[in-house]
C-alpha positions as CSV (number, residue, x, y, z in Angstrom):
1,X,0.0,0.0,0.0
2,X,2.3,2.5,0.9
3,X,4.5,2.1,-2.4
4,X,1.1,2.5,-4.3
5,X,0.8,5.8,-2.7
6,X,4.4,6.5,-3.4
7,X,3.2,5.8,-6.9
8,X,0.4,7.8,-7.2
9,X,2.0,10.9,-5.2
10,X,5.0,10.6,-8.2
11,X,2.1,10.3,-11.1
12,X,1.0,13.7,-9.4
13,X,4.3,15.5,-8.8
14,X,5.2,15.2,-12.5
15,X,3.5,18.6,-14.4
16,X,2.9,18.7,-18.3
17,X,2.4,21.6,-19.7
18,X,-1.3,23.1,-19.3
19,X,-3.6,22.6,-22.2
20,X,-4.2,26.3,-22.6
21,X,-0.5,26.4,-23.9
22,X,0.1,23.3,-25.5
23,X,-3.2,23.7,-27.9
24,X,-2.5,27.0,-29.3
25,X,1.3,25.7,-30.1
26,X,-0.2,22.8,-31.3
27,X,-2.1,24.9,-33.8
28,X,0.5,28.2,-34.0
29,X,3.5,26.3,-34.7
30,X,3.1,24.5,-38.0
31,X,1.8,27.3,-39.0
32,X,4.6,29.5,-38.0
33,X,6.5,26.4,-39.7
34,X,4.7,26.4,-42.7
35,X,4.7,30.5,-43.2
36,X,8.6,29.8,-42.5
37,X,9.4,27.5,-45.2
38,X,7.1,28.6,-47.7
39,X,8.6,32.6,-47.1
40,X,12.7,31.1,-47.5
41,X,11.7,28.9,-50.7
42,X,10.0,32.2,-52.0
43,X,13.1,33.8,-51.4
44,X,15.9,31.2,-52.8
45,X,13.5,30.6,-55.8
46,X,13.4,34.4,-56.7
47,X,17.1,34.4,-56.0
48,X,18.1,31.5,-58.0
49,X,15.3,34.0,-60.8
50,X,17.6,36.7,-60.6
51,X,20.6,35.0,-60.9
52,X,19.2,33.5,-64.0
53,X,18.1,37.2,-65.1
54,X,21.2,39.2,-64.3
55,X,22.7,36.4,-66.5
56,X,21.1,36.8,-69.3
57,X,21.6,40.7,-68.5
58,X,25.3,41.0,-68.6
59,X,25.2,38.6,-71.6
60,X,22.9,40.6,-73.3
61,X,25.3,44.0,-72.3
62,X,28.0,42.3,-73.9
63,X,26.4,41.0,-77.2
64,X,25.0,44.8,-77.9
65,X,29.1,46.3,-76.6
66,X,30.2,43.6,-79.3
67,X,28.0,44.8,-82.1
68,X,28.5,48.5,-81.4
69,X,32.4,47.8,-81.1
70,X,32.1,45.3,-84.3
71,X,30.2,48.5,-86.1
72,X,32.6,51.2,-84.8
73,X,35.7,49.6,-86.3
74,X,34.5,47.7,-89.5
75,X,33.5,51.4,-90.6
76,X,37.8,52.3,-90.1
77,X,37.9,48.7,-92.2
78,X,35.0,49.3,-95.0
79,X,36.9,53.1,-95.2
80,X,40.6,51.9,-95.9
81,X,39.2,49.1,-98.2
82,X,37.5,51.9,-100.1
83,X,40.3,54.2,-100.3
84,X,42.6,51.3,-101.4
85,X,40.4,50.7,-104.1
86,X,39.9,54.7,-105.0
87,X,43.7,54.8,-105.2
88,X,44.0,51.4,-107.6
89,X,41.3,52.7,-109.9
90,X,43.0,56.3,-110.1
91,X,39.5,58.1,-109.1
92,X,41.9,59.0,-105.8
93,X,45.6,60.7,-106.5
94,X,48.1,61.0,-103.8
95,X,50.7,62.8,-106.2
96,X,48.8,66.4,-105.3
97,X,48.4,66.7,-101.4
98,X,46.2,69.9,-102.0
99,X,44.0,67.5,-104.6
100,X,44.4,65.0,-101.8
101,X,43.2,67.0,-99.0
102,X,39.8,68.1,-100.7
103,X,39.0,64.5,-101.3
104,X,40.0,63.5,-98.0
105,X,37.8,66.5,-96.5
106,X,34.8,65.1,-98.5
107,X,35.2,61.7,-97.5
108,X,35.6,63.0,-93.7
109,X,32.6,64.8,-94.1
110,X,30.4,62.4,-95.0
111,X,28.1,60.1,-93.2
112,X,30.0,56.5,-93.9
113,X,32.8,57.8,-93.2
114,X,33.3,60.7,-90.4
115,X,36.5,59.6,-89.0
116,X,39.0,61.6,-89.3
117,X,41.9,60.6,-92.5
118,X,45.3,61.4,-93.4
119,X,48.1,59.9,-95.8
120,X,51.6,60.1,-95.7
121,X,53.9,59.3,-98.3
122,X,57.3,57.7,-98.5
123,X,58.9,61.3,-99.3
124,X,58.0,62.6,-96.0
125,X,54.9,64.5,-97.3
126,X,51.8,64.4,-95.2
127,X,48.1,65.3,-95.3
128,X,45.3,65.2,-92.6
129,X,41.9,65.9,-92.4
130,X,40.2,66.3,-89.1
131,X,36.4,66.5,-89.0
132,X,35.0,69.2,-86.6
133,X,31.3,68.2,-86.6
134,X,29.3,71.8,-87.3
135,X,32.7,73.5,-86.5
136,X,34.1,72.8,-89.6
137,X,37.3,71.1,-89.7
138,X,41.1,71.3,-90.2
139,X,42.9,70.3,-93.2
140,X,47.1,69.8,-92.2
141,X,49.7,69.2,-94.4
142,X,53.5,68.6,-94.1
143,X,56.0,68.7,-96.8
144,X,60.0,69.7,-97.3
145,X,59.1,72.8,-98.5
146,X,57.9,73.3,-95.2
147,X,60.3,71.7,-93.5
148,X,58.4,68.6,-92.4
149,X,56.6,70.7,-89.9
150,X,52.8,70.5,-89.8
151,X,51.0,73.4,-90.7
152,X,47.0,73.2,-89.7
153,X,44.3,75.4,-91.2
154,X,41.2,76.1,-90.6
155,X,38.9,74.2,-93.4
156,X,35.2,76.1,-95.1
157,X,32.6,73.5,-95.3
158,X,33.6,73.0,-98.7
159,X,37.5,71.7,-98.0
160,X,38.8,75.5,-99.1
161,X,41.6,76.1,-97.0
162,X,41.2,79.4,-94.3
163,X,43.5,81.0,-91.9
164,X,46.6,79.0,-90.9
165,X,45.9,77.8,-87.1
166,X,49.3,75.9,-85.8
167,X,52.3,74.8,-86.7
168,X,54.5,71.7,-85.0
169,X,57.2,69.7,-86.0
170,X,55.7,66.5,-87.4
171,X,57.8,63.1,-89.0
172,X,54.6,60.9,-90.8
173,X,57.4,57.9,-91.0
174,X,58.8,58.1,-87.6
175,X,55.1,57.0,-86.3
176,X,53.9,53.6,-84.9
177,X,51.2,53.4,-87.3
178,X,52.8,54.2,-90.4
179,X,56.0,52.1,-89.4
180,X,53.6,49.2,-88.5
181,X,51.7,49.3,-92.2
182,X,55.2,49.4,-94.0
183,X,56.7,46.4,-91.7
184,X,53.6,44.4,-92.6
185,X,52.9,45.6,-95.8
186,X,49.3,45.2,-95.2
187,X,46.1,46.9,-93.4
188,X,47.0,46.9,-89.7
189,X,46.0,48.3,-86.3
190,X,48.2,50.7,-84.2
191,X,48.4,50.4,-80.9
192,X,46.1,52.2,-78.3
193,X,47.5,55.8,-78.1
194,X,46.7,59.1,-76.4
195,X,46.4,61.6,-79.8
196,X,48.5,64.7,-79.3
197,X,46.0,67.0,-80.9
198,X,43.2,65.9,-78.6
199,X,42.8,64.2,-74.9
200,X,41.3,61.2,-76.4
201,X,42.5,57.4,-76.6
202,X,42.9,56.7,-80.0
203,X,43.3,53.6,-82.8
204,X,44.6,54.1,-86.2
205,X,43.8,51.5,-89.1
206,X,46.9,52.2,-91.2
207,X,47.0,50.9,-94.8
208,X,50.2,50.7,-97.1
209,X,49.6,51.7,-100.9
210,X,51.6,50.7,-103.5
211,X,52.4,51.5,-106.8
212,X,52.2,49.3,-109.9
213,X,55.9,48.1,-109.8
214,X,55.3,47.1,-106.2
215,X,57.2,50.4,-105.2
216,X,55.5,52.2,-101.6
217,X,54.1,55.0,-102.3
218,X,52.8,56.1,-98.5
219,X,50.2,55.0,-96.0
220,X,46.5,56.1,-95.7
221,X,45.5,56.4,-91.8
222,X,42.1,56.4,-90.1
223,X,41.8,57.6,-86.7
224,X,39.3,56.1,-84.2
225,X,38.4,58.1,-80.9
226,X,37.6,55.6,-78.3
227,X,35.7,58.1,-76.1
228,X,32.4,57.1,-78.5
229,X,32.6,53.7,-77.2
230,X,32.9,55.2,-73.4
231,X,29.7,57.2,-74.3
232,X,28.4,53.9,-75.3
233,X,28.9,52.4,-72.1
234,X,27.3,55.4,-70.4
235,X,24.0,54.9,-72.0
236,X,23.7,50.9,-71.2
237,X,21.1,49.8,-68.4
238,X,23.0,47.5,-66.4
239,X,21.4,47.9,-63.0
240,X,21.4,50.4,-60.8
241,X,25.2,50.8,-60.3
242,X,26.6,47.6,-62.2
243,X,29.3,48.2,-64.8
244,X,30.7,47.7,-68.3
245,X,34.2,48.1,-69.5
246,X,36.6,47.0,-72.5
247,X,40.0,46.3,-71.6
248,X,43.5,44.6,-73.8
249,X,44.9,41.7,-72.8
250,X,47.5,43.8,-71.2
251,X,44.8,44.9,-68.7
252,X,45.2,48.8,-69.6
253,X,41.6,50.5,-70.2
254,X,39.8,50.9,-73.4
255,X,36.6,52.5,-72.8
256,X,34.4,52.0,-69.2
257,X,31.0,53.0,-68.4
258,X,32.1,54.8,-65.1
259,X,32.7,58.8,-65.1
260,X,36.9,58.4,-65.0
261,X,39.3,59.0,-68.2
262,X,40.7,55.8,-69.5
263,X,44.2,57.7,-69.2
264,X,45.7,60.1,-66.5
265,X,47.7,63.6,-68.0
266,X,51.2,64.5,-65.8
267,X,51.9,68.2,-67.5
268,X,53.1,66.9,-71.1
269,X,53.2,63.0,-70.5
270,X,49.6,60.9,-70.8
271,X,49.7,57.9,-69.1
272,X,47.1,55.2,-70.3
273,X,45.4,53.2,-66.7
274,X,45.3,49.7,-66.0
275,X,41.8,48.8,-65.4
276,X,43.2,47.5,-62.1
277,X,43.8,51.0,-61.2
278,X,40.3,52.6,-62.0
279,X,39.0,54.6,-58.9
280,X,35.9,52.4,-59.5
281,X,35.5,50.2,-56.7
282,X,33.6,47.5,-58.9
283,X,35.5,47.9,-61.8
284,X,39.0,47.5,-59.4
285,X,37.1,44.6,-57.5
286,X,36.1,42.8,-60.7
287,X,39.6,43.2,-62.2
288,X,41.2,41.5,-59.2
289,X,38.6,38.4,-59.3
290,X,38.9,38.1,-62.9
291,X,42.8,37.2,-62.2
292,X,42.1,35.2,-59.9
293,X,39.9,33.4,-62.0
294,X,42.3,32.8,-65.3
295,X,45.5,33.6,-64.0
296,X,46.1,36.0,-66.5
297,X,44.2,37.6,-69.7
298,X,46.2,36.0,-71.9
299,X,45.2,32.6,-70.4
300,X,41.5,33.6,-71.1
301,X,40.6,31.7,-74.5
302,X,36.9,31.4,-74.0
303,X,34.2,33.7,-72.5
304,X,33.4,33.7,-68.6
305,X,30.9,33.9,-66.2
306,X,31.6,33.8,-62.9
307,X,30.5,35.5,-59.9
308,X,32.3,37.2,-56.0
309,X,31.7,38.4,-53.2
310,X,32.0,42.8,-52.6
311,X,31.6,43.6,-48.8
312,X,29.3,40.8,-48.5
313,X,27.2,41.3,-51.8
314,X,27.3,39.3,-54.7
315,X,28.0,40.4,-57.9
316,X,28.1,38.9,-61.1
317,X,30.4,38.9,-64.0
318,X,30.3,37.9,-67.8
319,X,33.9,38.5,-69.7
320,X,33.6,38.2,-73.7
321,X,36.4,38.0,-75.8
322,X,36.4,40.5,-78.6
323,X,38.2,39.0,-81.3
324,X,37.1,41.1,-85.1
325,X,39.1,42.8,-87.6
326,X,42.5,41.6,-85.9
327,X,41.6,43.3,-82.5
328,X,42.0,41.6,-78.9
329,X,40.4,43.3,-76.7
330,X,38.1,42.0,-73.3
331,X,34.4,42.8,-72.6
332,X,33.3,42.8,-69.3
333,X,30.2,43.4,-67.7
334,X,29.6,42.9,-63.7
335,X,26.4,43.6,-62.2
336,X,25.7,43.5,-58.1
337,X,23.0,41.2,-57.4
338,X,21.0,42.8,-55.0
339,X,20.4,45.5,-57.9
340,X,18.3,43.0,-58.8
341,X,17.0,41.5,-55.9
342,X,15.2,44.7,-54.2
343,X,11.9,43.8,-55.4
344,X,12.7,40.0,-54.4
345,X,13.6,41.3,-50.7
346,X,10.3,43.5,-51.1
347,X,8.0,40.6,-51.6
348,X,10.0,38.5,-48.6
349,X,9.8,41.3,-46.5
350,X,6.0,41.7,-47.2
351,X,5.3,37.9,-47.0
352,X,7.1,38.1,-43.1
353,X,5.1,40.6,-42.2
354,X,2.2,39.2,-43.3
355,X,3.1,36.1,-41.8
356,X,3.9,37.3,-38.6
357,X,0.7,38.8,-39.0
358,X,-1.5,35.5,-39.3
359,X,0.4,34.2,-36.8
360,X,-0.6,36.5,-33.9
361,X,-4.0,36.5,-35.3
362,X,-4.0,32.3,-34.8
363,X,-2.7,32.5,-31.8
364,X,-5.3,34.5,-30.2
365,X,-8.1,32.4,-31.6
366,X,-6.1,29.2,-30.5
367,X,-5.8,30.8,-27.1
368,X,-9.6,31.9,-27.1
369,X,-10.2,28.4,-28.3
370,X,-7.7,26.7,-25.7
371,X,-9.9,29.1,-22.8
372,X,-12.9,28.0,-24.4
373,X,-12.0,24.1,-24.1
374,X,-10.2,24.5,-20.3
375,X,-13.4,26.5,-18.4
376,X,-15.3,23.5,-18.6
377,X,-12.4,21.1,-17.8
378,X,-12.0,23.7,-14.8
379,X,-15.4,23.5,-13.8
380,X,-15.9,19.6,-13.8
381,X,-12.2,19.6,-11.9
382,X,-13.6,21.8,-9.1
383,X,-17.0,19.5,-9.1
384,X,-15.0,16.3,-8.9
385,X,-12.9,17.9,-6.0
386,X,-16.2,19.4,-4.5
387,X,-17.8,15.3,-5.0
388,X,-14.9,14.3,-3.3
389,X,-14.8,17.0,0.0
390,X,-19.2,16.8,0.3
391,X,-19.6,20.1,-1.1
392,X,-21.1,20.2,-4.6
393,X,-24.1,21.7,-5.6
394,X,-26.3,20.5,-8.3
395,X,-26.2,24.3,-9.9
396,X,-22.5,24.2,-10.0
397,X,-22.4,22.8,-13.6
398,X,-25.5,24.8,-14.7
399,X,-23.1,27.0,-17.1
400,X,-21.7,23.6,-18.5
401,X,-25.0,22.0,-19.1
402,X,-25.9,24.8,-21.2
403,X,-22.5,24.4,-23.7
404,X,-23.8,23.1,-27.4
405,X,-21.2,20.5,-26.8
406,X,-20.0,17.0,-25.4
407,X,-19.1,19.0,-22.3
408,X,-22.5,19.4,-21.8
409,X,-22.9,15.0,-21.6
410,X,-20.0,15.5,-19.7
411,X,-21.3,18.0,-17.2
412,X,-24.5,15.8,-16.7
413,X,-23.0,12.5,-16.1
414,X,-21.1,14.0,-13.6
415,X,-24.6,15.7,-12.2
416,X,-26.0,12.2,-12.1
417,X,-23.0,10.6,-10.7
418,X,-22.7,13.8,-7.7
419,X,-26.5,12.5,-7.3
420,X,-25.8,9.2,-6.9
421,X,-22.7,9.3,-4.9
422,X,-24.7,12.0,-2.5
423,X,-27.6,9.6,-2.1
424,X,-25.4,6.3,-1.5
425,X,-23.7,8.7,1.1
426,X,-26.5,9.8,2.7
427,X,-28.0,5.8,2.5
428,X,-25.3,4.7,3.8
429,X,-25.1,7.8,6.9
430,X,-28.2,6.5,8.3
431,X,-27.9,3.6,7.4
432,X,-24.8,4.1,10.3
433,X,-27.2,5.7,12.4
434,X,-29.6,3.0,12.7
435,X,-26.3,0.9,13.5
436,X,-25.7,3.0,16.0
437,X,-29.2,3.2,17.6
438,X,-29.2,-0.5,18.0
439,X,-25.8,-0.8,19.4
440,X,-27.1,1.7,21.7
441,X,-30.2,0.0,22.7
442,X,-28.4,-3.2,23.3
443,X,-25.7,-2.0,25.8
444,X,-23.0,-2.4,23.5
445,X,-23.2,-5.4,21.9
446,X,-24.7,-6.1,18.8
């Protein structure tokens, strides 16, 4: 006996925890769950969307840089193959540099062909025309009678030579582009230069012409500004603060979308900038994970996408190799992720909130519900107690009784049963008084 009480006092020592807790978690916490789960694969599904999107972005970026690059130079190329062909069919002469000059202004002037052009000849001789847009231009020429110095006029809009402007020493066969076309002996590219006359980068397609015995008669140049493809770059959408930039394999900037010069000026010397050294912080970061990447540029063969990490964000990166018209030059285009991903954050901040939300709100109806379920519990507890000690009333459970519910079964039974158990008490009290009476009335002894 005394270990079943042992028993029965540890079954009552041990607490769970009360309903009116346990049913609204039972109820708030898959929910919560649920809310949970469906909010983070909202959230890696949209990210894994625009990972997919900024993608096809910066691939996109780099198609259109290709085809304005590819469109830029080929009209250098179409203008050297045409003025090849001028001077082979005699319509072009280059034995009269004033001739030269007006046909050179017309050709500058027109809309195929608005880049600036200039020959010099094997005798030193040399003639340029520089379009000035709605300025007008310049027509320069340089021979011995002028001591192979180059003497710039102002031009009409017809090609008729105005006032003189400048004068500078100038050698036509000491520079890289024509010594590059003569080594060759074909159409070639100079290398990426600052131009003296102007702060811009510059490429010159220099192409050797010959005479009929085979004999070098000079080289026709065409001069490329790169700042147009810079202004290109400008104009591109690529997020809200990704980038685009064009780079050689030796790393030194072509053209870049950011606000910076592609070349820094020291008084008289013009020093072209690695892209490595750009002010940009994207630009500098994306340089430095594209190394790490390949190695070097020169190891890079085949277009890349890859992506890194920039004080915690990611950003991603598509490199295209530019190979047309025997250029090498790099595309790259790298775009921040969360440029992309503040509508995504939006919608996952929003679906929180309104999870949160629905939470609360089920939790107070699982709490109401949970106080709605324990009152009658509560009230048949206290009538079992109040069985137990004598003291229930038949009214006690009157508020039970009335529930639309099993409770109200419940609450009855235990009516009945308080009934019952209060008249086999009370049967069984005098049926003990009776028994007493007797044992009275007998002296004791029954």
């Amino acid at each position: 006996m005394p270990d079943d009480v042992e028993g029965m006092n540890h079954t009552k020592r041990k607490r769970m925890l009360p309903i009116r807790w346990t049913l609204p978690l039972c109820v708030v916490t898959p929910l919560v769950a649920g809310i949970a789960l469906t909010s983070w694969l909202a959230f890696r599904s949209g990210q894994a969307a625009v990972e997919e999107l900024v993608g096809k972005i910066s691939t996109e970026v780099a198609g259109n840089i290709e085809k304005q690059v590819t469109g830029y130079l080929a009209t250098s190329v179409l203008g050297s193959e045409a003025i090849t062909a001028e001077v082979e069919t005699g319509n072009l002469t280059t034995l009269d540099t004033r001739e030269l000059g007006q046909n050179l202004w017309q050709l500058t002037q027109s809309r195929q062909l608005s880049n600036n052009l200039y020959f010099g000849s094997e005798t030193g001789e040399f003639v340029y025309s520089e379009n000035q847009g709605e300025d007008g231009g310049r027509l320069s020429f340089v021979d011995e009678g002028t001591g192979f110095r180059r003497i710039s006029y102002r031009a009409d809009t017809a090609g008729n030579i105005q006032e003189a402007l400048s004068t500078t020493a100038y050698a036509p066969r000491e520079r890289p582009w024509y010594q590059k076309a003569v080594l060759t002996g074909r159409s070639v590219w100079s290398p990426v230069y600052v131009a003296t006359s102007r702060d811009d980068l510059t490429l010159t397609r220099a192409t050797p012409i010959y005479k009929e015995s085979g004999e070098l008669q000079g080289v026709f140049g065409i001069d490329i500004y790169l700042f147009e493809l810079s202004d290109f770059l400008r104009q591109l959408d690529i997020g809200e603060n990704g980038q685009a930039f064009i780079i050689e394999r030796s790393g030194e900037m072509i053209a870049t979308s950011t606000d910076e010069n592609p070349f820094t000026v020291d008084g008289e010397e013009k020093v072209r900038l690695a892209a490595s050294a750009i002010e940009d912080q994207l630009v500098q970061a994306t340089m430095g994970a594209l190394l790490e990447q390949v190695g070097g540029l020169d190891l890079l063969a085949e277009n890349l996408s890859f992506e890194f990490d920039l004080e915690g964000e990611k950003q991603l990166v598509h490199v295209y190799n530019f190979r047309e018209f025997g250029i090498d030059w790099l595309i790259g285009v790298s775009v921040p992720q969360n440029d992309y991903m503040g509508t995504i954050n939006a919608n996952t901040r929003q679906t929180i909130i309104i999870g949160v939300v629905i939470a609360l709100v089920a939790s107070l109806i699982a709490l109401m519900a949970a106080l709605y379920i324990i009152r009658p519990i509560d009230q048949l507890n206290k009538a079992a107690k109040d069985i137990k000690q004598s003291q229930f009333h038949p009214g006690d459970l009157e508020n039970v009784i009335a529930r639309p519910d099993e409770f109200s079964e419940l609450a009855e039974l235990f009516n009945d049963m308080a009934m019952v158990v209060f008249s086999r008490e009370q049967s069984l009290a005098d049926q003990v008084k009776v028994l007493k009476t007797e044992i009275d009335q007998n002296g004791g002894s029954v």
